[in-house]
C-alpha positions as CSV (number, residue, x, y, z in Angstrom):
1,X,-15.1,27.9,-59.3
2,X,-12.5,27.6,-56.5
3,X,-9.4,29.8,-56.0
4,X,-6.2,28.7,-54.8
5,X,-2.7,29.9,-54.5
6,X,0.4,28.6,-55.9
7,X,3.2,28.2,-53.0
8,X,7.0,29.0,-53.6
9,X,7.4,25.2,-54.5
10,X,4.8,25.2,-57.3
11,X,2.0,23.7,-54.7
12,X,-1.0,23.8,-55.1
13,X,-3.9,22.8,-52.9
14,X,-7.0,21.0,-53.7
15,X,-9.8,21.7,-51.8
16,X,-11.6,19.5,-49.5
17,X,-14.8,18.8,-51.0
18,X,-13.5,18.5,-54.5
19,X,-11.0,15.5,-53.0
20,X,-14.1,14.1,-52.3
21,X,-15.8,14.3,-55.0
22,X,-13.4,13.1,-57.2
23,X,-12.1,10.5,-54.5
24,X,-8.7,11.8,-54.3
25,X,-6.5,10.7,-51.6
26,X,-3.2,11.0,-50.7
27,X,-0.9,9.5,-53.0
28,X,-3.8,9.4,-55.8
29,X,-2.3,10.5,-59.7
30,X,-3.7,13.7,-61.1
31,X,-2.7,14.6,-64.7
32,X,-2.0,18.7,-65.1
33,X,-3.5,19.6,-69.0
34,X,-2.6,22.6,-71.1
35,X,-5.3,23.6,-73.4
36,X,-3.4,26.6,-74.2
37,X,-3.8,29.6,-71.6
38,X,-6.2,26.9,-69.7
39,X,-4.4,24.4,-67.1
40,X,-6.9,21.6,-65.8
41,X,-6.4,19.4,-63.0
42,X,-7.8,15.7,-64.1
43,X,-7.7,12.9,-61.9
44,X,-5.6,9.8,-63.5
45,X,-7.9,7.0,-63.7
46,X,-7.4,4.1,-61.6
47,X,-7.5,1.0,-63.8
48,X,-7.9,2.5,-67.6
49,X,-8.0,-0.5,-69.2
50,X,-11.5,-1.7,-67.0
51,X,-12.7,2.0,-67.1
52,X,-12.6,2.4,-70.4
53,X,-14.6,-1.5,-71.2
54,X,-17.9,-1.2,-72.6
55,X,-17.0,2.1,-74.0
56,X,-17.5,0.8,-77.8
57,X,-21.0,-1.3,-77.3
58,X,-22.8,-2.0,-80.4
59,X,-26.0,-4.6,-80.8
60,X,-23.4,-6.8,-82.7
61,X,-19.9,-8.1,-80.7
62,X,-17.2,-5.9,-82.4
63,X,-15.2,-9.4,-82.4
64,X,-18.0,-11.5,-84.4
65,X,-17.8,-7.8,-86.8
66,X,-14.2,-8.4,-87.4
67,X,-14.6,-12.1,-88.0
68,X,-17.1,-11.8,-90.5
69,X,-15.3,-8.9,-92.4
70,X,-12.5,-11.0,-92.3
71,X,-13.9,-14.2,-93.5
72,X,-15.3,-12.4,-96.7
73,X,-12.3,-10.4,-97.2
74,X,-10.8,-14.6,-97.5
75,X,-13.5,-15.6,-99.7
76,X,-13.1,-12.6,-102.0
77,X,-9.1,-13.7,-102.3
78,X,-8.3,-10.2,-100.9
């Protein structure tokens, strides 16, 4: 755990090595999360959309899934 002190402005600095770590550079987003009595520094993800791909892999294409379903649900007269 790392210690660091709030400044008059509600500052707070991150330390070196966990800028690093998390690849945090100037200007980078950070999200600040209450979890009631607990506040967590998270680092805002870059491109959400292409970090969150693949996320959902099954053997079958989620898409073809769909298509199916939704082809019986037609045959069915649903």
């Amino acid at each position: 755990m790392t210690a660091s002190t709030v400044s008059k402005k509600g500052w707070v600095v991150i330390p070196a090595h966990l800028r690093r770590k998390y690849g945090l550079e100037p200007g980078s987003r950070v999200r600040i999360v209450d979890y009631g009595g607990v506040l967590a520094i998270v680092p805002g993800a870059q491109d959400p959309v292409r970090q969150g791909a693949g996320m959902l892999k099954t053997e079958k294409s989620l898409t073809r899934i769909l298509l199916l379903e939704h082809r019986a649900e037609l045959e069915r007269g649903s």
